[in-house]
TIZA-853596 format. One record per residue (C-alpha): residue in one letter; chain; y negated, x negated, z negated. Coordinates in steps of 0.05 Angstrom, whole numbers, padded with zeros to 5 digits. Each point is the difference from the previous one (the first is absolute). Example, Ala and Ser with C-alpha at 12.3 -4.5 7.8 and 13.67 -1.06 7.14 Angstrom:
// TIZA-853596
<vopa><residu>A</residu><chaine>A</chaine><north>00090</north><east>-00246</east><up>-00156</up></vopa>
<vopa><residu>S</residu><chaine>A</chaine><north>-00069</north><east>-00027</east><up>00013</up></vopa>
// end
This chain:
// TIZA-853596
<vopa><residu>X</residu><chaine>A</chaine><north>-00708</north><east>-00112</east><up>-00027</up></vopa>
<vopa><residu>X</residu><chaine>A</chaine><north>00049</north><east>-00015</east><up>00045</up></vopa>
<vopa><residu>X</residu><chaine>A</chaine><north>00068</north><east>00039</east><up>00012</up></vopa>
<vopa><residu>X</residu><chaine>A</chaine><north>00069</north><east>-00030</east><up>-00015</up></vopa>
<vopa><residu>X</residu><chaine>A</chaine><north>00038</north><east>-00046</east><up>00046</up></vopa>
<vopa><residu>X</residu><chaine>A</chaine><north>00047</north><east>00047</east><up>00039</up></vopa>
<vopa><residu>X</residu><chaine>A</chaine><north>00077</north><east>-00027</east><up>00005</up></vopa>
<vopa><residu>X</residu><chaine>A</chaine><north>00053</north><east>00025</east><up>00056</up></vopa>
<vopa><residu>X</residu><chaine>A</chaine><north>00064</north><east>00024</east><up>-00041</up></vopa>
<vopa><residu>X</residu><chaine>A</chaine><north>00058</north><east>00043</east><up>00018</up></vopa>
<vopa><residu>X</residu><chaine>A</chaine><north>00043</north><east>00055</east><up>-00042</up></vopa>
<vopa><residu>X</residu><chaine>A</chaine><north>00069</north><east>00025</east><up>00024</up></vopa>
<vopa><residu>X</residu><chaine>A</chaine><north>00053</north><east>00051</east><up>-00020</up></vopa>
<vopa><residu>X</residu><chaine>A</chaine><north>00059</north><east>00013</east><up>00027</up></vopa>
<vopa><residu>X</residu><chaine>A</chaine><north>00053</north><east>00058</east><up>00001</up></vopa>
<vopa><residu>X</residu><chaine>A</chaine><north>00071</north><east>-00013</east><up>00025</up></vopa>
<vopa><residu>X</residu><chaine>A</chaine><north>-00027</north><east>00038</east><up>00070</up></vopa>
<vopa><residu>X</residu><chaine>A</chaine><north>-00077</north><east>-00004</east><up>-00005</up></vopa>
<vopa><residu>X</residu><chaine>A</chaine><north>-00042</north><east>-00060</east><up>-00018</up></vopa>
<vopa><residu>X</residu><chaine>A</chaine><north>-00075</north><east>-00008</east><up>00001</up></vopa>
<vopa><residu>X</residu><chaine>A</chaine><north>-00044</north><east>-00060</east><up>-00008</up></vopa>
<vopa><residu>X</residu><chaine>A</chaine><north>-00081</north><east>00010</east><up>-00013</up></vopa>
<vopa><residu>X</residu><chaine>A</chaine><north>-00046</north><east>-00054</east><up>00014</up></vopa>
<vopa><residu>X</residu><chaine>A</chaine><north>-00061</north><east>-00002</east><up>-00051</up></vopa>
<vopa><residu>X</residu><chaine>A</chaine><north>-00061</north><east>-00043</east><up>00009</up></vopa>
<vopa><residu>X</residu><chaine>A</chaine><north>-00010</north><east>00012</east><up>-00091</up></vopa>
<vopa><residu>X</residu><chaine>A</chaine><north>-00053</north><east>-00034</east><up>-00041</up></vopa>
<vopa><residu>X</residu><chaine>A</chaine><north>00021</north><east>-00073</east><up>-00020</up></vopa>
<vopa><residu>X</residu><chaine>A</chaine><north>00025</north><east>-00001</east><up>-00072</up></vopa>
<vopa><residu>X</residu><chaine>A</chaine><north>00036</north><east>00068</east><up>00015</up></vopa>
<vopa><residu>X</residu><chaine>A</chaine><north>00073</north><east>00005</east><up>-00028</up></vopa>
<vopa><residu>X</residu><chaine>A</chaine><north>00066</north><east>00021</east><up>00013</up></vopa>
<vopa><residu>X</residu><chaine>A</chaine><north>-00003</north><east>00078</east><up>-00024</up></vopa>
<vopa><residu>X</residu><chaine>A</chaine><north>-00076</north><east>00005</east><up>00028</up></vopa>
<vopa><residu>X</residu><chaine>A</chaine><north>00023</north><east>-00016</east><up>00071</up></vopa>
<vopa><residu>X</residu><chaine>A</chaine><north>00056</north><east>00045</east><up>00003</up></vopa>
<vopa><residu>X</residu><chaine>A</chaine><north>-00038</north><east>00055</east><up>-00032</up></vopa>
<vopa><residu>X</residu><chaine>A</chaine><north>-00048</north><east>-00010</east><up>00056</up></vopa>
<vopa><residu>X</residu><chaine>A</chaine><north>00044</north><east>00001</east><up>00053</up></vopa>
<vopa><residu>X</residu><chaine>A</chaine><north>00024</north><east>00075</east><up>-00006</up></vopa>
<vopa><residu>X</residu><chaine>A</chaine><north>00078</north><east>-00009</east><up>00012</up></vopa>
<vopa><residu>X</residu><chaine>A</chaine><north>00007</north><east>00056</east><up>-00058</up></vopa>
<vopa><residu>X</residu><chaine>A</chaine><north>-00031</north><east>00049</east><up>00050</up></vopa>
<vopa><residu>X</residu><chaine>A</chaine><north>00056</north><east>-00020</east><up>00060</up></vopa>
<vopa><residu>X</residu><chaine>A</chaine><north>00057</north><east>-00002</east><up>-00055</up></vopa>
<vopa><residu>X</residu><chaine>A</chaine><north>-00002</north><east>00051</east><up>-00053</up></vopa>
<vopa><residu>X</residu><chaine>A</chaine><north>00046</north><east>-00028</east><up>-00041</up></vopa>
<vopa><residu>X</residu><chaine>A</chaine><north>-00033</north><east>-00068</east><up>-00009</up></vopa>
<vopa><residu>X</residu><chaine>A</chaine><north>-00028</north><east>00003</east><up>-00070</up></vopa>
<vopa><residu>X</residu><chaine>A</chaine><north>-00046</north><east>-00060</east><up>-00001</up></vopa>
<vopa><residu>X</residu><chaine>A</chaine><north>-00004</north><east>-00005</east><up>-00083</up></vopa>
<vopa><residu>X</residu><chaine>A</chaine><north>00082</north><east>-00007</east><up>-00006</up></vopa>
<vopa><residu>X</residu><chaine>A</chaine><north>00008</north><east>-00038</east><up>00049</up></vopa>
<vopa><residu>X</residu><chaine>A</chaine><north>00016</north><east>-00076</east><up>00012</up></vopa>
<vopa><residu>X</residu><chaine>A</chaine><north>-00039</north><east>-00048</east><up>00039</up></vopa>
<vopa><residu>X</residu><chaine>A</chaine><north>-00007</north><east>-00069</east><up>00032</up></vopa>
<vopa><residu>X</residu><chaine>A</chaine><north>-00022</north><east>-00052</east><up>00043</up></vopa>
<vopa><residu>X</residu><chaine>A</chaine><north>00037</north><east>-00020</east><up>00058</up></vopa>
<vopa><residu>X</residu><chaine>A</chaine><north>00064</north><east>00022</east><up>-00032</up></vopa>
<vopa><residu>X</residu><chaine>A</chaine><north>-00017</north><east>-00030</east><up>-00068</up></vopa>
<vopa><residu>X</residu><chaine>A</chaine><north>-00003</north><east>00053</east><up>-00054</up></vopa>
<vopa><residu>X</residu><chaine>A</chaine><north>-00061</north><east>-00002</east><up>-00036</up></vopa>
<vopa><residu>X</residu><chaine>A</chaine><north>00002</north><east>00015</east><up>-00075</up></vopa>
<vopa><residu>X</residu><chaine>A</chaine><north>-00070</north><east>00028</east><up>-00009</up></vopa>
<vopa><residu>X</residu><chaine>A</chaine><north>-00019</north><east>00034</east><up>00064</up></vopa>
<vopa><residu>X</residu><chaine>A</chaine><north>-00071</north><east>00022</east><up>-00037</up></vopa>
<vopa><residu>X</residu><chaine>A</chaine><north>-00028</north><east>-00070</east><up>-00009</up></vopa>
<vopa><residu>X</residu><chaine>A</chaine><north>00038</north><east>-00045</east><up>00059</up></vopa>
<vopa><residu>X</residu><chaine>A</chaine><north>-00058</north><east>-00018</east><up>00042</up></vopa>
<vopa><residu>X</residu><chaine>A</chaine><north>00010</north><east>-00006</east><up>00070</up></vopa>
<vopa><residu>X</residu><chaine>A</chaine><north>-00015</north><east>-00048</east><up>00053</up></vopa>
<vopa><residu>X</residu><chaine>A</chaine><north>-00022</north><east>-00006</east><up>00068</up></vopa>
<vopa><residu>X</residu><chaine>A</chaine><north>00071</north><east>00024</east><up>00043</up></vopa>
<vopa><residu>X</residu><chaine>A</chaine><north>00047</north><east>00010</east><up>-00049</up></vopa>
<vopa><residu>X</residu><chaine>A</chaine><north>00044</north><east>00072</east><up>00005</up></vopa>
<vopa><residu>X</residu><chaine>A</chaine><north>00002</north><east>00045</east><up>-00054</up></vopa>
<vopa><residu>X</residu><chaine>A</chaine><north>00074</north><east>00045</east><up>00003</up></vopa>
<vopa><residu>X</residu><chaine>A</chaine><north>00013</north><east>00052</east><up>-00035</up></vopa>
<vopa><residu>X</residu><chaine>A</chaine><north>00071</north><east>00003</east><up>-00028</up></vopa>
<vopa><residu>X</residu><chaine>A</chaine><north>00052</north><east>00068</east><up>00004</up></vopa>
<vopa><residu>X</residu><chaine>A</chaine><north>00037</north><east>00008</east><up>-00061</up></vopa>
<vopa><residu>X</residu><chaine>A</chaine><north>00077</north><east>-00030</east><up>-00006</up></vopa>
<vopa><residu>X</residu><chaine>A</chaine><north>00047</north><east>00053</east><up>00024</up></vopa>
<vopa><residu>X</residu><chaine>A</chaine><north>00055</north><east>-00048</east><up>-00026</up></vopa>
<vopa><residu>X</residu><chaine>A</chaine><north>00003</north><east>-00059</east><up>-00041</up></vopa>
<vopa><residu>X</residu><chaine>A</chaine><north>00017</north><east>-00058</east><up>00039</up></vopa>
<vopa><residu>X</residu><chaine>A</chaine><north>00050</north><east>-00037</east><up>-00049</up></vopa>
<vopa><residu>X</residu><chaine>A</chaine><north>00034</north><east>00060</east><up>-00007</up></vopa>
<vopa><residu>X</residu><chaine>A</chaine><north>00010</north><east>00010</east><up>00069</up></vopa>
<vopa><residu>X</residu><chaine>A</chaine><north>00024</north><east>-00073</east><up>00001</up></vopa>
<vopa><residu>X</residu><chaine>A</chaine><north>00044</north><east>00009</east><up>-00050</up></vopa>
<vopa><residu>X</residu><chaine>A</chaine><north>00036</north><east>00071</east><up>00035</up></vopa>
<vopa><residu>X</residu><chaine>A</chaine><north>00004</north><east>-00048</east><up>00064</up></vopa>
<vopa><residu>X</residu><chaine>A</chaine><north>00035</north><east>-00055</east><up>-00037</up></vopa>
<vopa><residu>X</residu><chaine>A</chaine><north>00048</north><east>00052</east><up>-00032</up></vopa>
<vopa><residu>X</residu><chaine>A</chaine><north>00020</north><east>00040</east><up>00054</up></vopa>
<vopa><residu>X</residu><chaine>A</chaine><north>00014</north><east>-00065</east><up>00043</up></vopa>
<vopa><residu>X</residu><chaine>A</chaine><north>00037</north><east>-00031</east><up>-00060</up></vopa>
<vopa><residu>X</residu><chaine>A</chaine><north>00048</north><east>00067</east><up>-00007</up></vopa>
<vopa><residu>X</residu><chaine>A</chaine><north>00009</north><east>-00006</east><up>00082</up></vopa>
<vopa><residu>X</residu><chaine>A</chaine><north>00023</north><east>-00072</east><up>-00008</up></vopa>
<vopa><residu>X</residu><chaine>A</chaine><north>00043</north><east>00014</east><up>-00061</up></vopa>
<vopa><residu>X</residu><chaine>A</chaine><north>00034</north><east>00072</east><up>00045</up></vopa>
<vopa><residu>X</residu><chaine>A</chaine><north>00014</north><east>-00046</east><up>00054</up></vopa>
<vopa><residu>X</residu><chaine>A</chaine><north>00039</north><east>-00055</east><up>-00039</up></vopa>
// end
């Protein structure tokens, strides 16, 4: 019996001042969740919760991170939680320059 075919992958998290990227040789047909799992990041940040948090694929989120196979190359990240909702801090933006336009009239 022969042992599964061996694929090169990488996993990477980031924090605004620290960033690490792990490269994995993993058992073909390995996913998403079992390639970050084996690359230890939780150890090196110990907030990193790898069951709450989100994942993708070269900076495509992937929906079920416990049955996305991987293939040969791709990057697994790891996502940080929102500090602030993006829209919202669109909208703020838009307001605050709208009130400077309508002060300066």
């Amino acid at each position: 019996m022969s042992s599964p075919a061996m694929i090169a992958v990488e996993v990477s998290y980031a924090l605004p001042d620290k960033q690490q990227i792990v490269a994995l040789e993993v058992a073909e047909g390995c996913t998403v969740f079992a390639a970050a799992q084996q690359a230890g990041l939780e150890r090196q940040f110990a907030e990193l919760d790898l069951a709450t948090s989100k994942m993708g694929i070269f900076g495509k989120v992937v929906a079920k991170p416990k049955e996305q196979v991987l293939k040969a190359g791709d990057r697994v990240e790891i996502y940080r939680p929102l500090i602030a909702d993006p829209k919202e801090v669109r909208k703020e933006r838009a307001a605050k320059i709208k009130a400077a336009k309508t002060a300066t009239s």
